[in-house]
C-alpha positions as CSV (number, residue, x, y, z in Angstrom):
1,X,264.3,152.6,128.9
2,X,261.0,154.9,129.1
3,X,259.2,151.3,128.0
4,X,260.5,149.7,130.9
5,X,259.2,151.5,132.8
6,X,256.3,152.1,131.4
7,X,256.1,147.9,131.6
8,X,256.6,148.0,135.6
9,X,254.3,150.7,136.4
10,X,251.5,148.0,134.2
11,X,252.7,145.6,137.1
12,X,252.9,147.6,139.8
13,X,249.2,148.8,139.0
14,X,248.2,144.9,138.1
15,X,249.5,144.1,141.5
16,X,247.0,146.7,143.4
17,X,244.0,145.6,141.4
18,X,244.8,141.9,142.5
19,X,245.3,143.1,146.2
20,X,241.8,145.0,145.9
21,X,239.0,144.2,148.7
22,X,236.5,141.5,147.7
23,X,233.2,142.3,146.4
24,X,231.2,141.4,143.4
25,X,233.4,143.2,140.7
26,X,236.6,142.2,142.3
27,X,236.3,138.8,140.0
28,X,236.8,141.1,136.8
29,X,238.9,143.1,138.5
30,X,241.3,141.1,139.6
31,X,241.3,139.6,135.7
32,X,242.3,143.1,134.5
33,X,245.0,142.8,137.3
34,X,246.3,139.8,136.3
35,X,246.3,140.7,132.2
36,X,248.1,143.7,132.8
37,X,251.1,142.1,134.7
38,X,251.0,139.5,131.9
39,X,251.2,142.0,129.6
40,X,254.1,144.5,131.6
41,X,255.8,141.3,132.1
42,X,256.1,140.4,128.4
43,X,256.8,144.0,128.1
44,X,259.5,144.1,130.4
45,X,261.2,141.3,128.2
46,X,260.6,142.4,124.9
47,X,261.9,145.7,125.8
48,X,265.5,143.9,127.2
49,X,265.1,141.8,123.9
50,X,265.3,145.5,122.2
51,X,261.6,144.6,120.6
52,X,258.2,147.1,120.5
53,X,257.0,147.1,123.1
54,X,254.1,148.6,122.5
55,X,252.2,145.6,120.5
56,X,252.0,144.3,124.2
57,X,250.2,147.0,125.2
58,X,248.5,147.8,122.5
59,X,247.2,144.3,123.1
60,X,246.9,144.8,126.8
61,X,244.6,147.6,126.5
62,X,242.4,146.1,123.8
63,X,241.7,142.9,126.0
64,X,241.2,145.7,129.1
65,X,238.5,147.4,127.2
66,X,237.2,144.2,126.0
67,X,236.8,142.8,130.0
């Protein structure tokens, strides 16, 4: 369950960097935004599957670093 929601605060905060004012980072910002709802989303169902999890963010934080 903590995974859950774990997964829907990644949204939640995905969600706010997409909503963010425009200015010249808000390109890659919004990017990170989008990758980590992708990423709480597949979360979010691998966790109902009864699946880790935590590959997805594990993979979530390595393309965040990355951008």
């Amino acid at each position: 369950m903590k995974n859950i929601l774990w997964d829907i605060l990644m949204i939640a905060i995905g969600v706010v960097l997409i909503m963010f004012p425009g200015t010249a980072i808000d390109i890659s910002i919004k990017v990170i935004g989008v990758i980590l709802i992708v990423a709480g989303a597949a979360g979010v169902v691998l966790g109902i599957k009864g699946q880790g999890a935590y590959q997805v963010y594990t993979m979530g934080g390595a393309v965040v670093s990355v951008a």
